[in-house]
N, C-alpha and C positions, 0 to 999 in steps of 0.2 A: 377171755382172749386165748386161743389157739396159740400156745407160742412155738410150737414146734414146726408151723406150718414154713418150708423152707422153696425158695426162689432161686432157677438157674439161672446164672450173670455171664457170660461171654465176656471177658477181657482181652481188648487186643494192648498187647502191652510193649515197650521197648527196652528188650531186657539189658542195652546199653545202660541207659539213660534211668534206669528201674524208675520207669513211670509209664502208667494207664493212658492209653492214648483216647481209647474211649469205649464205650460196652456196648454189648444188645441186652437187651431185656424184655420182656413179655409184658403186654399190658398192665396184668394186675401187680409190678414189681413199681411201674410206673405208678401206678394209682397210688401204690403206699407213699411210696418218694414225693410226689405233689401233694399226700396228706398232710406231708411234716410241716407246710406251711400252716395248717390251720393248727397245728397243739400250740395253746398259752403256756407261754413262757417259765411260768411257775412248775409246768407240766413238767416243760423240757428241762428245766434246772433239778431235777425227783429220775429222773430216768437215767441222766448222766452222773449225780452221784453215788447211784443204785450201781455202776459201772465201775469195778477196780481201776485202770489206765483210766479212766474220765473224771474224777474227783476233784482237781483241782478247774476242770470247763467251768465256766460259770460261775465261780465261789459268791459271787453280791448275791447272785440268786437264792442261792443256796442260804444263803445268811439272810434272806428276807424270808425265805421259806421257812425256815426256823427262829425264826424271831415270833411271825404268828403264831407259830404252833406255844411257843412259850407264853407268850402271853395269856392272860386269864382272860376270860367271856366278858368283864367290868368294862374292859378298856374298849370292846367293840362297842359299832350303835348297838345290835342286836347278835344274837348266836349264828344266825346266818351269814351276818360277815365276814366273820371269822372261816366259817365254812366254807363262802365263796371263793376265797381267798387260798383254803387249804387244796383245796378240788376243785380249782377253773375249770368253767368248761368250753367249749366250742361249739361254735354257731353252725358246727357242719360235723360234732359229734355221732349223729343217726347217718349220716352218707359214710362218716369212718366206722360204723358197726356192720357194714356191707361190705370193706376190705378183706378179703382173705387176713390179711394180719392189720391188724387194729391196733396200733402203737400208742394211742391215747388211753383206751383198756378205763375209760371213768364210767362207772355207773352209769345205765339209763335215768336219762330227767324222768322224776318222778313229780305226780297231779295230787296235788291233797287239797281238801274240802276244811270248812269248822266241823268239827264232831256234832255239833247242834246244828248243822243246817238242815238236814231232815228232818227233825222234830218237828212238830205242829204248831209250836210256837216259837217256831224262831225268826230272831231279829234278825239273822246274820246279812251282809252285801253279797251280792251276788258275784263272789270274788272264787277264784283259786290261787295256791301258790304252786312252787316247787321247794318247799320247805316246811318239812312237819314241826317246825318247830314256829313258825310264824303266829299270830296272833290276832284274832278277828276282830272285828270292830266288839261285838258281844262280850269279848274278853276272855273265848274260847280259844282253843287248840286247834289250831288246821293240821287234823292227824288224820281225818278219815280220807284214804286213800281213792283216788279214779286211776282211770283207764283210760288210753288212747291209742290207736295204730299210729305206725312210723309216720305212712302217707298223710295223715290225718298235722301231723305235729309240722313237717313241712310242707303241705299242700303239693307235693309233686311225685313220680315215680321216681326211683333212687336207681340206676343203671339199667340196663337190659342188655340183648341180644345183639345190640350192634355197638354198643359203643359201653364204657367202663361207668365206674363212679364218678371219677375226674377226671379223664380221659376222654377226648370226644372219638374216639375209632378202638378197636380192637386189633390192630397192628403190632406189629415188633416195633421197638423204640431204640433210638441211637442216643445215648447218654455220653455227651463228655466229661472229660476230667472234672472241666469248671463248671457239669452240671447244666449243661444247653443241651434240651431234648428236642428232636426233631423224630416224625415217622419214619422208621426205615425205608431205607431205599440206595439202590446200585449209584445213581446219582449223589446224594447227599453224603456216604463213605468217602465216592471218590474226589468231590471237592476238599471235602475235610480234609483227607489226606495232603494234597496237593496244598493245601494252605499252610500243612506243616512243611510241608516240603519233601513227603515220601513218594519216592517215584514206583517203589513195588514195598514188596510184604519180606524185605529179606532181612528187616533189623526186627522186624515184628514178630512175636509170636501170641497166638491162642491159648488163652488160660482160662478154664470151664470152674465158677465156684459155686456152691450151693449156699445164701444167703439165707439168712435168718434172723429172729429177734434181735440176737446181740450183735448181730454185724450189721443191724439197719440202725444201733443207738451207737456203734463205734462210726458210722458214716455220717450219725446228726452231729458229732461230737465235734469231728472233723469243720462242719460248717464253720464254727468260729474260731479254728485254729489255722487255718489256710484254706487259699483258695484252689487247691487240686486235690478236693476231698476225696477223690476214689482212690488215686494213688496211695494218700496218707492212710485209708481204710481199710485197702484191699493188700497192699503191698508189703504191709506195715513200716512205711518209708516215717524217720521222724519228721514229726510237723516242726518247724519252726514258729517260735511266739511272733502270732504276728502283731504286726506293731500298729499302735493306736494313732489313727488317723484324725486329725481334733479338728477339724473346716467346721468355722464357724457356721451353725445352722441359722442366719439372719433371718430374720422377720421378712413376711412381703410388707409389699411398702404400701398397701391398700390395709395390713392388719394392724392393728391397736392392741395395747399391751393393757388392759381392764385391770384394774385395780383386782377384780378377783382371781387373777391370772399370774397373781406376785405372791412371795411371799418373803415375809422377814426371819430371816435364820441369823444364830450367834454362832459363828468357826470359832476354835481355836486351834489356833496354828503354829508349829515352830515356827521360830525367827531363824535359824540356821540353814533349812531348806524349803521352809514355805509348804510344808507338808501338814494336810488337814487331820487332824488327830479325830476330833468329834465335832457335831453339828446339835445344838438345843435349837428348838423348831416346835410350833404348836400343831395340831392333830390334821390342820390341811393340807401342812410339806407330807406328812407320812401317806397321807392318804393317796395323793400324786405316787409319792415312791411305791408303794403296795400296789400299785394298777400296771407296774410294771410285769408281775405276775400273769394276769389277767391279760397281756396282749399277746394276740398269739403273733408265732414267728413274722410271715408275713409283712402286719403293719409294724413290728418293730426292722426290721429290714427296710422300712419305707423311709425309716428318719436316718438311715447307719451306714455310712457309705463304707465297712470297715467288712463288708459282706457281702461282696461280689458276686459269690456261684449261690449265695440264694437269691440273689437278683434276678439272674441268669433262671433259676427254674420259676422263679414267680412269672418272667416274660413268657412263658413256655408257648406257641401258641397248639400244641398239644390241649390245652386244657379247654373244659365244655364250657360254654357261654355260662351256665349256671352255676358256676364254678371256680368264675376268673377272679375273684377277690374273699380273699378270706380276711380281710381287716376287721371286718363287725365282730364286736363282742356280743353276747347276749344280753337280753334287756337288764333295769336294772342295775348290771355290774358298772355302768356310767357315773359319774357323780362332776360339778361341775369343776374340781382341782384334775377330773383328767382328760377330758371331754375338750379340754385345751389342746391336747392335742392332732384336733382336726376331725376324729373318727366319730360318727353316729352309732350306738348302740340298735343291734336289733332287735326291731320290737315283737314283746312278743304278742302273740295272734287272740283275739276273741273267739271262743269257742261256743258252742251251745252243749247244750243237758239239758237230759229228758227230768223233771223232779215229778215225783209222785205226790197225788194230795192227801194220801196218807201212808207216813212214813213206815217202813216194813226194814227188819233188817237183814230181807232176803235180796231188798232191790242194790246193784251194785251199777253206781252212779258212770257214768261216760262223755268222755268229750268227744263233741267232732265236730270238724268246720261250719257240717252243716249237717240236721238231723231230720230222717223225712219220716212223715205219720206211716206207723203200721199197725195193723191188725191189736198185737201186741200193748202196744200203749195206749189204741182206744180203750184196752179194756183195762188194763191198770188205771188210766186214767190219769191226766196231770198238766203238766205246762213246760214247756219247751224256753228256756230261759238262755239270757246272754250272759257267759262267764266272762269277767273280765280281769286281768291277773291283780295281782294283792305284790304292793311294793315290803321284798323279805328285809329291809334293811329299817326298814319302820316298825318299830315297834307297837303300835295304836292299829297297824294293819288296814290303815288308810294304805287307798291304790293310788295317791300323788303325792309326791316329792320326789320323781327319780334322780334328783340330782343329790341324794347325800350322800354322805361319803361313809365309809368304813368305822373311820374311828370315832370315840367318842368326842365332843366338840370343849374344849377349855381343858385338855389335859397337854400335858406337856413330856414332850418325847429329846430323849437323844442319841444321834445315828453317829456308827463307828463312821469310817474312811472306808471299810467295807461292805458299807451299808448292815451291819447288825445292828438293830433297833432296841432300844428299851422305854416303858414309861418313865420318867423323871421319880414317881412316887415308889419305884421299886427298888430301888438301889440307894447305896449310900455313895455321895458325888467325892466324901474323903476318901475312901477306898476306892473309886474310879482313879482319882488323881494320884492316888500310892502305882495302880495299878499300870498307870502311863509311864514308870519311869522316866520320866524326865525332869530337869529342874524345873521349877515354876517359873522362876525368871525366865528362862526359855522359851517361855511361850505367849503368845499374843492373842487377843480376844476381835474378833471382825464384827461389824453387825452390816451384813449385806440383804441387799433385794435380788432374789431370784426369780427369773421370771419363765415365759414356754422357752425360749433360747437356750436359755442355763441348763433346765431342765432334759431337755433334749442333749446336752452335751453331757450330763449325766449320765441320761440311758446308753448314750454311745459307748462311753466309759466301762460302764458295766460290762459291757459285753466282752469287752478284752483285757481288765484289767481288775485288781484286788483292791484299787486304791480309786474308789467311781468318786468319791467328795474332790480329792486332790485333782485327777485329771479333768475333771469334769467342769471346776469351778477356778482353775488355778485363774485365771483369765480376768477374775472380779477382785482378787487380793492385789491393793497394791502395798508394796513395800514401804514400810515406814522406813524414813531417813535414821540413819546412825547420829545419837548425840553425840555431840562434838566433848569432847575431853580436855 
């Protein structure tokens, strides 16, 4: 990624009031800013601690970000998990390698083969992964590398000459404070104005900045510290904490709460302030918590009313019909503890490949949608076969099961109040409870059922506070009565 590559921002600001009233910007400044919806979460929680002033944004994130990383490869299903988990990626990755500035900056998806599938005798499925580290039915290594064009992995052209990546026109754009982009236009300023209530330009003035990497991560930062992210960004106006909005996410009343959709967790909590200290919970609560990671902004913005101005640019109607939702994760990273939460994984594509009938190690293997007879492979000679992806989280490299989960199954985990996670078999629980300072008497043991509601009042938690178990779940603890004396 280019990071040097820098964007001119027009601020018209009210230097009364030292706040942004609202920007111009050039298309491709747009395109980046509407990319930010699609980086997963785990992304953005790596970018903002990577930021001195942004450290404490996001801290659950962050603490679930390194909780995997600590853990040993044992506790996943497989080494990919772990991987998916460290390096989410995005269902609209290949459209953000086309931005001038590419703020997600992950690796291109890479196609790997079994090493033995060229051989003349091989058993292998007619599978691919995205992980060299997967494992074939044969009980081989899917290391041997393929190839495919961008077009090819999305089936579509990725911008042109009239209009952006995410952007349907090539226009100048009106950015407000709270982040509502409209086409420019002589019209749409002077509404604006007028809805503030400015009748000329005389409390206003013109401020020219040249934007880049670190002021496009000090503006995501801003998303979840207030809702007048340009002012807090550009102005360097302090953010105030904004305060955590807890509306209860109810169920519709057509949905059912499935047994697979709960889970039984042990709190203990002081008795003084009803503060949730740790969570013991088996490997399906963590696997829900770790998929937090994996969503990107967008769909977590669709459960968290606590994030207005990315509301505000999700609505954009700026943005290209192929382009209006970035909620889909990529296939796979689904399992069915998160799959709860409404969103369909997208699937990925069946490809074809040219195989030769006898195997050479000059032939360099190719996917594409669709592969037409040439000259060339009449005379190589071979079969035009249907690749179909290989599920990474399986270890036996069977392509069904998309629905498991991350962690291993009958292990037992315990999550701070912070969300920092540990396996139960890694630590000693006396030196935990040394570690708690507090008396023991002081504390009380819950055994609650959490269910998508809970959950979801979790994720909200997270986004604006240190303490996601306490704010999240205060709602399910009730108070034991005081013995009488």
């Amino acid at each position: 990624m280019t990071k040097s590559v820098k964007f001119s921002l027009k601020l018209l600001v009210d230097e009364k009031r030292n706040k942004v009233v609202l920007a111009e910007a050039d298309h491709d400044f747009v395109d980046v800013l509407i990319s930010l919806l699609s980086l997963p979460m785990g992304k953005i929680a790596r970018l903002l601690e990577s930021h001195k002033d942004l450290q404490t944004v996001l801290a659950c994130y962050q603490n679930l970000n390194r909780s995997v990383a600590d853990m040993g490869n044992e506790h996943f299903g497989s080494e990919a998990c772990k991987n998916m988990l460290l390096s989410p990626k995005s269902s609209y990755e290949i459209h953000c390698r086309k931005l001038k500035l590419n703020m997600g900056d992950t690796d291109a998806t890479k196609f790997f083969i079994c090493s033995s599938y060229l051989s003349d005798d091989s058993t292998c499925d007619n599978v691919y992964s995205n992980f060299n580290t997967s494992t074939c039915r044969c009980g081989g290594t899917m290391s041997t590398r393929m190839f495919t064009s961008d077009e090819d992995l999305i089936g579509e052209e990725i911008g042109n000459s009239v209009d952006g990546v995410f952007v349907n026109c090539r226009s100048s754009f009106i950015v407000t404070d709270d982040l509502k982009v409209s086409v420019n236009s002589i019209g749409v300023v002077m509404n604006f104005l007028n809805d503030l209530g400015y009748t000329d330009f005389s409390d206003l003035q013109e401020t020219l900045l040249d934007i880049g990497f670190e002021e496009v991560v000090t503006l995501l930062g801003c998303f979840f510290t207030t809702e007048t992210p340009l002012t807090c960004a550009f102005l360097m106006k302090p953010c105030m904490t904004r305060k955590l909005k807890m509306l209860s996410p109810h169920l519709q009343n057509s949905e059912i709460v499935e047994p697979s959709s709960v889970f039984s967790v042990k709190l203990f909590v002081t008795k003084f302030d009803n503060e949730i200290l740790y969570a013991e919970c088996n490997a399906d609560f963590i696997d829900a918590l770790l998929s937090f990671l994996i969503f990107p902004l967008e769909l977590i913005c669709s459960f968290s009313n606590n994030l207005g101005s990315v509301g505000n640019l999700s609505r954009s109607p700026c943005r290209k019909a192929s382009a209006s939702d970035f909620s889909q994760v990529p296939d796979y990273y689904g399992c069915s503890n998160n799959i709860m939460f409404g969103y369909l994984p997208s699937p990925s594509p069946v490809y074809e490949c040219f195989v030769p009938h006898s195997s050479s190690d000059s032939w360099s293997c190719q996917l594409a949608r669709q592969i037409q007879w040439s000259t060339e492979l009449f005379i190589v000679g071979g079969d035009i076969v249907k690749m179909s992806p290989n599920n990474p989280k399986v270890i036996s490299g069977s392509s069904s099961g998309g629905d498991t989960g991350f962690m291993k199954k009958n292990t037992k985990f315990i999550v701070s109040n912070d969300l920092s996670i540990s396996p139960m078999n890694s630590f000693s629980t006396v030196g935990l409870l040394k570690k708690m300072q507090v008396n023991i008497s002081d504390l009380e043991e819950h055994q609650i059922i959490i269910s998508k509601a809970d959950l979801i009042s979790i994720l909200r938690a997270s986004l604006v506070s240190s303490s996601a178990l306490t704010n999240g779940l205060s709602n399910l603890l009730v108070k034991k009565p005081k013995e009488e004396t």
